[in-house]
GUKOL-357032 format. One record per residue (C-alpha): residue in one letter; x, y, z. Coordinates in steps of 0.25 Angstrom, whole numbers, plus 5000, padded with zeros to 4 digits. Layout:
AXYZ ...
This chain:
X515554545445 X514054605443 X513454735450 X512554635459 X513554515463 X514854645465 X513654705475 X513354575482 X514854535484 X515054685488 X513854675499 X514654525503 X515954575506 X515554705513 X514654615522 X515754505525 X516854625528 X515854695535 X515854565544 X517354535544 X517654685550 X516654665560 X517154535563 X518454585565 X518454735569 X517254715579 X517154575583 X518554545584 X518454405575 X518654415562 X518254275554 X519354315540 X520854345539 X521154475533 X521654435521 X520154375519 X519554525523 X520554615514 X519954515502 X518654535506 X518754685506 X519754705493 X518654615486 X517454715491 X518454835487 X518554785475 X517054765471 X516654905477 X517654975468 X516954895457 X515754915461 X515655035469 X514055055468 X513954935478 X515154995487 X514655035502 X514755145510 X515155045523 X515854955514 X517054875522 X518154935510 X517955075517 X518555015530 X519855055522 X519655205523 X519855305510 X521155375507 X520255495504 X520355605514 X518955665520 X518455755527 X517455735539 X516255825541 X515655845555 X514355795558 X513455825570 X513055715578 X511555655580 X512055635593 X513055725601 X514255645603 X514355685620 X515655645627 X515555575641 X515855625655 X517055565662 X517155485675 X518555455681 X518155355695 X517255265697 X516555385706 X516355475695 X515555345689 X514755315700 X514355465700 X513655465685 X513155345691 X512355425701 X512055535692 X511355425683 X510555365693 X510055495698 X509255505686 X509155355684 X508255255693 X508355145686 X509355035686 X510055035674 X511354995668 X512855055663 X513555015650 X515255025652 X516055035639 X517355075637 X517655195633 X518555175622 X519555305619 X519455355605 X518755425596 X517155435594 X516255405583 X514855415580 X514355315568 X512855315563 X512455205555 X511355195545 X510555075540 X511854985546 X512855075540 X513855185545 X513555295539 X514255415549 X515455425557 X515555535565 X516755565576 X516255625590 X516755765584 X516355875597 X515055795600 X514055855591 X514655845578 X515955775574 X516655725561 X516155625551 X517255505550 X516555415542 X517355375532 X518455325544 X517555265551 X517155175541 X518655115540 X518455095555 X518154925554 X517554885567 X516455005563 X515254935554 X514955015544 X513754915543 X513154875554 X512854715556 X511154655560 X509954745557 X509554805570 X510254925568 X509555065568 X509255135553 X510255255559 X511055255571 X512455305578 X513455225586 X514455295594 X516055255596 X517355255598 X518555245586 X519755185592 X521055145588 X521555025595 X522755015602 X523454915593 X523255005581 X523655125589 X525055055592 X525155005578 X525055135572 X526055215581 X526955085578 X526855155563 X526955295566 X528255265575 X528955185564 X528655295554 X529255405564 X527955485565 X527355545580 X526355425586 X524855435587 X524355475603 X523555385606 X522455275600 X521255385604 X521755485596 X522255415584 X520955355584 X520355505583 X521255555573 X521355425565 X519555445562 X519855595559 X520655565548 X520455595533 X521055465526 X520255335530 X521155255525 X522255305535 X520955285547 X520555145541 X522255105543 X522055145558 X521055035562 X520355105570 X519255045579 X517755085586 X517055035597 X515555095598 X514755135612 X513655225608 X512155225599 X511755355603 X510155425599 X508955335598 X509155225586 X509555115593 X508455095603 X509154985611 X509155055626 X510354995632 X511655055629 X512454925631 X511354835621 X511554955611 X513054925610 X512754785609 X511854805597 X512854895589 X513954795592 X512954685584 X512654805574 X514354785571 X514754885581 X516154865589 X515754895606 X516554875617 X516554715620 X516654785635 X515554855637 X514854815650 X513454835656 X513454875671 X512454855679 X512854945689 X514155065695 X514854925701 X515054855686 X515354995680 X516454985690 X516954865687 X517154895672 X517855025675 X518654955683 X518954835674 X519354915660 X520055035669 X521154915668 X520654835657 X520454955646 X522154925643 X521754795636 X520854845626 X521454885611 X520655015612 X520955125621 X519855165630 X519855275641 X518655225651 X517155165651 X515955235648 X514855205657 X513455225652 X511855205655 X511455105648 X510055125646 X509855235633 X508455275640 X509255295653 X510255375643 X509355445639 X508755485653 X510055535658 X510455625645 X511655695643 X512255825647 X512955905639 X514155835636 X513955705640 X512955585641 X512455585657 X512255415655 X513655385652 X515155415657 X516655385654 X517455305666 X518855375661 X519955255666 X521055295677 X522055395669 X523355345668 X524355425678 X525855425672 X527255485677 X527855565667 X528855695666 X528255855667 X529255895657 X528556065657 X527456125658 X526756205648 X525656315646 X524456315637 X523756435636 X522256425632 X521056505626 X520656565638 X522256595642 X522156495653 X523656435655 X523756275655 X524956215660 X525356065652 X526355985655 X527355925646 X527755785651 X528755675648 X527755595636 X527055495642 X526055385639 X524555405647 X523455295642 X524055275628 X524355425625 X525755505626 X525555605635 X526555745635 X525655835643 X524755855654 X523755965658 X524156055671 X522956135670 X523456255679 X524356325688 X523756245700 X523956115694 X525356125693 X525556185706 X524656065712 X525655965707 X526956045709 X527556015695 X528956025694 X529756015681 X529955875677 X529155825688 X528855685685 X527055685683 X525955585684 X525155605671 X523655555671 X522855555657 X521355545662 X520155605657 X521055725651 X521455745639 X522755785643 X523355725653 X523755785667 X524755775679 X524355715691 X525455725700 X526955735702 X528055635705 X528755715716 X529655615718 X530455625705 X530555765705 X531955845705 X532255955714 X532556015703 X531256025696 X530756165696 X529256185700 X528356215688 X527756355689 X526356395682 X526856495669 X526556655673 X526456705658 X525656655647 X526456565640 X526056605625 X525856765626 X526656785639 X525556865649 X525556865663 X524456745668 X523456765676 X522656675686 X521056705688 X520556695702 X520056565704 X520456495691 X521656385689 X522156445677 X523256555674 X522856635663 X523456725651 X522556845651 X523056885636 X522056825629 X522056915618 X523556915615 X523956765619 X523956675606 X523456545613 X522356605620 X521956695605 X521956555597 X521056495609 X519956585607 X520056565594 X520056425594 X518756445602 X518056525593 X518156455583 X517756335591 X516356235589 X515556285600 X516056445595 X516156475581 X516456335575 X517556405564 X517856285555 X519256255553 X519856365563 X520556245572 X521456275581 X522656255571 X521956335560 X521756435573 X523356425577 X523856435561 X523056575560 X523456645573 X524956585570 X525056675557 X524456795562 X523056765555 X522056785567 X522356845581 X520856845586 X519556785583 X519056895575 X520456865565 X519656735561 X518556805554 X519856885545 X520356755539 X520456765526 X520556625515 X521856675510 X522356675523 X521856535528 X521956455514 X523556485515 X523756415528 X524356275531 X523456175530 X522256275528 X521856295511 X520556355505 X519556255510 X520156275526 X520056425524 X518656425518 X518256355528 X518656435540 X518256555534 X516856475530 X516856445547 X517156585550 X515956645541 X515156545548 X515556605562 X514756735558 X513356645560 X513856605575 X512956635584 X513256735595 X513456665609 X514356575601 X515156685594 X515256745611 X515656595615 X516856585604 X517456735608 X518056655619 X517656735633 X517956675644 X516956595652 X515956635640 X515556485635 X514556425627 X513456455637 X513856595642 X514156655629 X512656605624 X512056675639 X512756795635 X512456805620 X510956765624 X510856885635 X511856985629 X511556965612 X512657035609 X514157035610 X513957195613 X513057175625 X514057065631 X515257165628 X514657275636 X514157195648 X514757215662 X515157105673 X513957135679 X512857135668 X513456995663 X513256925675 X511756955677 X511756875664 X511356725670 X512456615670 X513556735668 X514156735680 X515456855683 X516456785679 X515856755665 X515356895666 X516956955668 X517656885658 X516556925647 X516857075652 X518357055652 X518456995638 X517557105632 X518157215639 X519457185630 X519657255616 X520157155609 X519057075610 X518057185607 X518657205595 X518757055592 X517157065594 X517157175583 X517857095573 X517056965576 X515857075570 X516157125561 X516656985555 X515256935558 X515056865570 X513656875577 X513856955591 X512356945593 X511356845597 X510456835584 X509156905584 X508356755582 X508956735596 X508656825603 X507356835598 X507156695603 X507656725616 X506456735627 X506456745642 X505456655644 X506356545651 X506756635659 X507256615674 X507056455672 X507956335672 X507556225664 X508156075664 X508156005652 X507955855654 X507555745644 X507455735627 X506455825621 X505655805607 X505555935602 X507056005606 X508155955608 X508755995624 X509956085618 X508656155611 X507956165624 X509156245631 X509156325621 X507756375621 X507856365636 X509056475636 X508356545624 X507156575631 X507856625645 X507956485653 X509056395658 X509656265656 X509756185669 X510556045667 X510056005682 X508556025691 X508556095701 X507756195710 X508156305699 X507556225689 X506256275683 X505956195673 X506256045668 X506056035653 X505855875651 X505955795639 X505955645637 X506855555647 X506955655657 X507755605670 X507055525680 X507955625693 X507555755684 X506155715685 X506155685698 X506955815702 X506055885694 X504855845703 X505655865717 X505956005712 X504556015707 X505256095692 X504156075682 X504555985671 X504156045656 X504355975644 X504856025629 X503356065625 X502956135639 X504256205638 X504256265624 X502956315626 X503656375637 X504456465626 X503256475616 
């Protein structure tokens, strides 16, 4: 066969596969057998290996996956990947119903789809065809899974019609149904090894591996929800997902328009029982607005979308056995009781233990050894104890009793006034709470180490290699390169992270020493006031709380936890290893009172910064960020699409409204 016939049957065959998956994987109707199909694509197989110029990136032959093992690199998303907020009755629903026609007049409609349980995934398509695949990773940046998502077949990698935007993303969710799940702890059984948890989490696992060929095997599935950003210019949510499911998109066939609460209801109602007939597991609905201007009218807050909200199904309430009790201790030394059941299946997953959260929790139920317990797996991750069966329970059965030492180091608890928790106070000397802060430390939002994981962190302390946060900056490549698992490439990247650490800027360096009640927020108020770790050491109770928003209990732990000398000499060492224990000169020079005194809400889309950039100027130059108007409010600094009731307030109150340009001539 010539070059220009072997191109034309290359571009034949991908087109009629490309049909025949979609056919099958999305429609449900396939028009060949297999055997048809496996010809098809051995003969396209063929002619790419003979031809290998006229193969395509989206060719149907990379559905089969690679034996070659990669890597993923972590891309930051164009658009932060937020996470909903929960509602559990149909109160909670018909309450973000109110909040939404606070700000909106207008009638307007909801979209409900189900909410299907397994792992997200943002795809961007260029000219037709998937270029990125990228998993939800911590919101703002997650891992590239490209290479498994192309074996994924009910995913186009070229989209079908023209109408498509030149660039776009599409958001999802990669299930494994149920009859694939079953199948495959079917092998794993006969073969003698442990069985997968559950369809979510297999699901999860199976996109993070390294072989595609092994994901390709797993027949893994997707259904799509989401076109987020300003590419696809159709304004109604629900007409978008019709549009993508012409574009070769798999939605959910059941996805309804509401008209009003009363029909929202009635879904909620219907698939809270009907949900058990689906293939896929799915753990409630999602309600949104559907209109994107009205979207984009309400916003988001900082976590999640305010147009949209996840109805979690009833949890499943199930009887099992309290075979003990154990005690976690935690970073900050705060003792959590679990208990160790009798294994039992909740909502497809084997549950062994269940959260008692404290001392009062066990007392409120009056657990007793063996007690017979109702287990409920609702919107936590893991599952807790709503009640006793009394009736079963034997004289016998002794009373559990909340621990009085620590369980790992063996100090005497304590039990702050007005808290639930029992704490140990050795926070220097007790292993658990030592590998905590270390943990945090070398967290994201602290010093982002690479590679010093919770194991790597466990492996170290273990053999004696660090005993405090100032012991990671002595590590030595020898000394990491011989461990399990680790090698020369591991080591050189940790230390290459831990040289990085020295760059960090101060209020996160304070943030990630792990003081308690100094977060995020109050550890930049305290480097921003303070600029230097010396100041903050030598402050009393009193000094502390005439800084604003440090209030005296912030105020007496920061005291407390530099008036100990092991921590001052842990400072010390983080010096003279390098860290920065001072607010750079650029910011402070920056710094200006002129906002001083005035609170200033933030409301709308703006042109020249983005709104995180306008807090910032905002507390850079003295003022404060307010989420809500009030009489406090001094200031409104509007953009585009600002909120019909902030607007209105904003008059009632009589707060001046300021836009982008009045406001930075404010700081000029």
């Amino acid at each position: 066969m010539d070059e220009q016939n072997a191109k034309n049957r290359i571009e034949e065959l991908t087109n009629q596969l490309n049909e025949h998956n979609y056919n099958y994987y999305v429609l449900n109707q396939p028009v060949i057998g297999d055997f048809e199909f496996d010809m098809m694509l051995k003969e396209l197989e063929q002619l790419e290996a003979e031809f290998p110029e006229f193969a395509d990136a989206n060719s149907p032959t990379k559905r089969v996956g690679s034996d070659l093992s990669n890597d993923f690199e972590q891309v930051v998303h164009q658009y932060q990947m937020l996470s909903l907020a929960n509602a559990y009755s149909e109160g909670e629903v018909a309450d973000f119903d109110n909040r939404i026609r606070k700000v909106i007049e207008t009638a307007f409609d909801y979209v409900c789809e189900l909410k299907f349980d397994g792992s997200s995934i943002s795809l961007i398509y260029e000219n037709g065809e998937l270029v990125r695949a990228i998993t939800r990773g911590d919101g703002e940046k997650g891992d590239d899974v490209t290479a498994n998502v192309r074996t994924i077949r009910s995913i186009p990698l070229k989209l079908r019609g023209n109408d498509y935007p030149a660039h776009f993303e599409i958001r999802g969710e990669i299930v494994m149904p149920f009859a694939v799940f079953k199948a495959l702890n079917t092998e794993l059984e006969k073969a003698g090894e442990q069985l997968l948890a559950n369809p979510r989490n297999t699901a999860a696992g199976t996109l993070k591996m390294k072989n595609s060929k092994i994901v390709a095997s797993r027949k893994l599935d997707a259904y799509f929800y989401y076109l987020p950003g300003d590419n696809v210019t159709i304004n109604g949510h629900f007409e978008s997902l019709k549009k993508a499911g012409e574009w070769g998109f798999k939605t959910s066939e059941h996805t309804r328009l509401c008209k009003n609460l009363d029909e929202v209801f009635e879904f909620l109602k219907y698939w809270n029982e009907a949900r058990v007939n689906l293939p896929v597991a799915t753990d409630g609905v999602v309600i949104k607005v559907n209109s994107k201007k009205l979207q984009e009218n309400l916003g988001f807050t900082a976590k999640s979308p305010r147009w949209a909200i996840a109805y979690k199904f009833k949890a499943e309430n199930v009887a099992t056995t309290l075979l003990s009790v154990s005690y976690q201790v935690g970073r900050t030394g705060a003792v959590t009781p679990v208990a160790n059941l009798e294994p039992v299946l909740i909502a497809g997953t084997m549950v062994k233990r269940a959260s008692l959260h404290n001392a009062d929790i066990i007392a409120n139920l009056d657990l007793h050894e063996n007690d017979t317990v109702f287990v409920e797996k609702g919107g936590e991750i893991i599952p807790k104890i709503t009640g006793v069966d009394v009736s079963k329970r034997h004289p016998m059965f002794q009373k559990i009793k909340f621990i009085e030492k620590c369980p790992e180091c063996g100090t005497p608890l304590i039990r702050i006034e007005g808290e639930a928790a029992f704490y140990c106070p050795n926070e220097d000397e007790c292993p658990p709470q030592i590998k905590g802060k270390m943990e945090h430390f070398v967290g994201r939002k602290a010093m982002d180490l690479d590679g010093l994981g919770e194991e790597t962190i466990d492996l170290l302390y273990s053999i004696g290699l660090i005993r405090s946060i100032a012991d990671l900056f002595k590590l030595k490549k020898e000394q990491l390169a011989q461990l399990e698992r680790m090698g020369e490439k591991s080591a050189e990247r940790i230390l290459s992270g831990i040289e990085t650490a020295k760059s960090v800027p101060f209020e996160r360096v304070l943030f990630s020493l792990g003081i308690r009640f100094v977060g995020e927020t109050v550890a930049k108020t305290l480097a921003r006031k303070l600029h230097t770790i010396d100041v903050i050491q030598s402050q009393t109770i009193e000094q502390l709380t005439e800084i604003e928003e440090i209030g005296p209990r912030i105020a007496e732990s920061v005291v407390d936890w530099f008036a100990k000398p092991k921590h001052n000499e842990m400072i010390a060492q983080l010096k003279e290893s390098g860290l920065l224990f001072t607010v750079s000169e650029g910011s402070i020079i920056s710094e200006t009172d002129k906002l001083k005194g005035l609170n200033i809400v933030i409301s709308g889309t703006f042109e020249q910064h983005s709104r995180d950039e306008l807090k910032n100027l905002i507390e850079q130059n003295g003022g404060k960020n307010v989420g809500s108007i009030s009489k406090k409010t001094h200031y409104i600094l509007a953009g585009e699409n600002m909120g019909p009731s902030k607007l209105e307030k904003a008059k009632e109150l009589g707060i001046r409204i300021i836009s982008e340009d009045e406001f930075l001539k404010m700081l000029e």
